[in-house]
C-alpha positions as CSV (number, residue, x, y, z in Angstrom):
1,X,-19.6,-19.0,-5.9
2,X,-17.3,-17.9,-3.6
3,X,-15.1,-15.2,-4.4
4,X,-12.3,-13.9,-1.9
5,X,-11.7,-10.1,-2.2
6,X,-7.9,-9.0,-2.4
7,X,-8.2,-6.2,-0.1
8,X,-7.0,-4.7,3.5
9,X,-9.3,-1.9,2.8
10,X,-12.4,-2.3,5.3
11,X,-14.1,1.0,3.6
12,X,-13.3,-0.7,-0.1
13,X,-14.3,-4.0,1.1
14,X,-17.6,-3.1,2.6
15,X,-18.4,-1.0,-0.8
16,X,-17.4,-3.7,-3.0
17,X,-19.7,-6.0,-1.0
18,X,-22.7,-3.5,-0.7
19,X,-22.6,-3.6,-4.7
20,X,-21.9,-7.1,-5.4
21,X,-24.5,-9.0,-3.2
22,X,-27.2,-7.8,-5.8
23,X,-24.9,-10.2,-8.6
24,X,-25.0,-13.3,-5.8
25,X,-21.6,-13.3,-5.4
26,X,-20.3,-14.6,-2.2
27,X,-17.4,-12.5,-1.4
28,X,-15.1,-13.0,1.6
29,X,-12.3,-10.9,3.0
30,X,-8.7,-12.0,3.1
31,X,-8.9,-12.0,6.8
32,X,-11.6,-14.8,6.7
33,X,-9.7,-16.7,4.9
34,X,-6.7,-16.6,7.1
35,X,-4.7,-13.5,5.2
36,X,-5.0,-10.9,7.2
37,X,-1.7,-10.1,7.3
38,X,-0.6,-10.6,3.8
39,X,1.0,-7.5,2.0
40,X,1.1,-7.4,-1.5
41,X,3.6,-5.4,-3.7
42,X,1.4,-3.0,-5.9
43,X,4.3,-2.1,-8.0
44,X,1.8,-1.9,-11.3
45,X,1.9,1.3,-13.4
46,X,-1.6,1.5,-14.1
47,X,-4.8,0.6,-12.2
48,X,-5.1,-2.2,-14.5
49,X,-1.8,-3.6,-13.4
50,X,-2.1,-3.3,-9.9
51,X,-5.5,-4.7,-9.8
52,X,-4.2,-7.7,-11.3
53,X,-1.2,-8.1,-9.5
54,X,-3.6,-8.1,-5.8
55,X,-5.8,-10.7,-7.6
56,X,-3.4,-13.2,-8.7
57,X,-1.2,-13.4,-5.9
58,X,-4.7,-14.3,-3.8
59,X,-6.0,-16.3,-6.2
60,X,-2.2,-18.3,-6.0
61,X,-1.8,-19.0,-2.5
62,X,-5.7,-20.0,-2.0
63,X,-6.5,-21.8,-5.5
64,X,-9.5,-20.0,-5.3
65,X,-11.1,-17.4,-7.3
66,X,-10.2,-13.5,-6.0
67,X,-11.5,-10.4,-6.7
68,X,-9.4,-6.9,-6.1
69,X,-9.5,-3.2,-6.8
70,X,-7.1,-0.9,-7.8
71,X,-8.4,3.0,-7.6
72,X,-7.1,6.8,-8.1
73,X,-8.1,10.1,-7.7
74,X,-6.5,12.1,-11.2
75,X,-6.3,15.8,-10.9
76,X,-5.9,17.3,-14.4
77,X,-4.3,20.6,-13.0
78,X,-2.5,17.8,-11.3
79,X,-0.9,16.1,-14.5
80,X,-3.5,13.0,-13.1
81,X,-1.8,13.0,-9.8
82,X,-2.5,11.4,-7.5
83,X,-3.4,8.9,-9.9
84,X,-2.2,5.0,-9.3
85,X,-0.3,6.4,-5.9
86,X,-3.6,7.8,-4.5
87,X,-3.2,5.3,-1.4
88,X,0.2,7.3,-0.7
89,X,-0.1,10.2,-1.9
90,X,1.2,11.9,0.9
91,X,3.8,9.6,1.8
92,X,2.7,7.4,4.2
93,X,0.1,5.0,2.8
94,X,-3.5,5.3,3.4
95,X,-3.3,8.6,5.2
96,X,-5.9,9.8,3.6
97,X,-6.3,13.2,5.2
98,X,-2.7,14.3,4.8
99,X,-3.4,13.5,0.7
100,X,-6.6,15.8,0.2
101,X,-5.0,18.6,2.3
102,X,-2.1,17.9,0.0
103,X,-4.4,18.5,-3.0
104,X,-6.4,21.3,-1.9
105,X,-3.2,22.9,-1.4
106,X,-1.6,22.0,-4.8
107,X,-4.5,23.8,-6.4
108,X,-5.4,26.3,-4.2
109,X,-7.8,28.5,-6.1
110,X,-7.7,27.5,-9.0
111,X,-10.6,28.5,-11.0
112,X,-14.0,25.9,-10.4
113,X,-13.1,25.0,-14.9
114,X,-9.5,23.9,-14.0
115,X,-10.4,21.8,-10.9
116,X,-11.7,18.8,-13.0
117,X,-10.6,15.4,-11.9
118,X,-11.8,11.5,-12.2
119,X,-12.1,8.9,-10.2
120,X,-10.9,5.6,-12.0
121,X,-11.4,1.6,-10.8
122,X,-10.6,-1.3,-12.0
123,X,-11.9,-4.8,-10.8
124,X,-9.8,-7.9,-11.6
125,X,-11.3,-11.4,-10.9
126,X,-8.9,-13.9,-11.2
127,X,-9.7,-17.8,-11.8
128,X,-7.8,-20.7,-11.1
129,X,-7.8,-21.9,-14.2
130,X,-6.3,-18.7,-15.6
131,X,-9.6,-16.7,-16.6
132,X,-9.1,-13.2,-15.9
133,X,-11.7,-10.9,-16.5
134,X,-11.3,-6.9,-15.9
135,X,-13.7,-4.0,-15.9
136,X,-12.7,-0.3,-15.8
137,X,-15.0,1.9,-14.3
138,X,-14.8,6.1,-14.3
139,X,-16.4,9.2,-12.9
140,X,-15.8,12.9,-14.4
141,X,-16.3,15.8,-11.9
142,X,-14.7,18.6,-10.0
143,X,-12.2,19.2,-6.8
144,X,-13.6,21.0,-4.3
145,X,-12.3,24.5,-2.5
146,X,-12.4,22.8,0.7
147,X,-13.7,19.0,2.3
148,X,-17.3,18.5,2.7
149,X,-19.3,16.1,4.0
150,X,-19.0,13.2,6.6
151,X,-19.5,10.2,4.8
152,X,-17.7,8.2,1.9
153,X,-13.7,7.3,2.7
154,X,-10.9,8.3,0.9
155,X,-10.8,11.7,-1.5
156,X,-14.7,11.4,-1.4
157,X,-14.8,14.7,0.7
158,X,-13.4,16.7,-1.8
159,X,-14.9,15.2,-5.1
160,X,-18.0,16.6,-6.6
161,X,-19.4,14.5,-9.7
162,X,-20.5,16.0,-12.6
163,X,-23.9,17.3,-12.6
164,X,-23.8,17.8,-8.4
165,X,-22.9,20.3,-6.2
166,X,-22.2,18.4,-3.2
167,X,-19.2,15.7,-2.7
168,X,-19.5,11.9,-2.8
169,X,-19.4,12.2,1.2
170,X,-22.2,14.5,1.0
171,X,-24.4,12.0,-1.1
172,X,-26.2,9.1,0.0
173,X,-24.1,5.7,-0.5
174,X,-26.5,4.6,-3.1
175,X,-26.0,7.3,-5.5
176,X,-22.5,6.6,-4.9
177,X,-22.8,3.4,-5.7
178,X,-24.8,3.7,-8.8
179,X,-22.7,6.8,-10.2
180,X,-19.0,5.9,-9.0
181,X,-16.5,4.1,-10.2
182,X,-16.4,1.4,-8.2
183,X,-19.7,0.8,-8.9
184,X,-19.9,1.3,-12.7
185,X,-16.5,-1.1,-12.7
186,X,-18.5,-3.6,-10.9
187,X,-21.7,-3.3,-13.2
188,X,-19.2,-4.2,-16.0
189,X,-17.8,-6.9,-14.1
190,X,-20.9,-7.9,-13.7
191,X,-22.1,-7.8,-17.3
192,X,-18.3,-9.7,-19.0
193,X,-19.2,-13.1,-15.8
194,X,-22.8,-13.0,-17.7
195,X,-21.3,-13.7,-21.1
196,X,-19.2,-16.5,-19.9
């Protein structure tokens, strides 16, 4: 089945497919179908929402089945900011290092027990027929004193999961995948299309 993914993010998009090709899903970007250019309004309160919101309006204008993520970074010491506005955190969207400096800054140092933080997805496949089906997918840890690491995208430099001492971008993309959010959203996903 072809399912087209609700995303401009190359990095989310290439994560999301990494995961999903062991469930046989045939996913697509919205530049191969021809929607490159669309911007959607995320103006959603919660993951859940905004995850939605990407996944119907694709799923609209195509008649075809779409798939889309809506993730955050929240900082307890924080009051769970970033949180839903992780993308702009800093103001400009998807400036990604202006937000962690942002964040290493907002806690400065703060003791290693106060520094905890979760990662939170949620994956919304949408159906032409009206199906919805949503998975929510989490990851506990701790916010780094300073960035580490080269690999990952996003806050992944300056998150260290529960149980590790090293960041996501530290750690090899498969424990990532296993562990994260993403990919725990997607094993539920994964788990709710079975049943159907």
């Amino acid at each position: 089945m072809r399912i087209v993914a609700a995303t401009q993010n190359k990095n989310k998009l290439n994560e999301i497919s990494m995961i999903t090709r062991e469930f046989g899903l045939g996913l697509v970007s919205q530049a191969d179908v021809g929607l490159g250019d669309l911007v959607i309004d995320e103006n959603g309160s919660t993951c859940e929402e905004n995850s939605y919101i990407k996944a119907k309006a694709v799923c609209d204008i195509l008649g075809e089945p779409a798939i889309a993520d809506d993730s955050g970074l929240f900082v307890d010491a924080l009051g769970g900011a970033p949180g839903v506005n992780s993308a702009r955190y800093s103001g400009v969207h998807g400036d990604d290092a202006s937000a962690r400096k942002m964040i290493l800054k907002e806690l400065g140092d703060l003791p290693w027990k106060k520094r905890t933080a979760t990662f939170v997805c949620v994956i919304t496949l949408v159906y032409p027929d009206g199906r919805v089906i949503s998975a929510r997918g989490e990851c506990r840890g701790h916010i780094s004193y300073e960035e580490k690491g080269t690999g990952g995208f996003g806050y992944d430099c300056i998150f260290i999961p529960e149980g590790k001492r090293r960041t996501f971008a530290q750690l090899p993309q498969e424990y990532k995948n296993e562990v994260g959010h993403r990919g725990r959203a997607l094993q539920k996903l994964r788990e709710l299309m079975n049943r159907e």
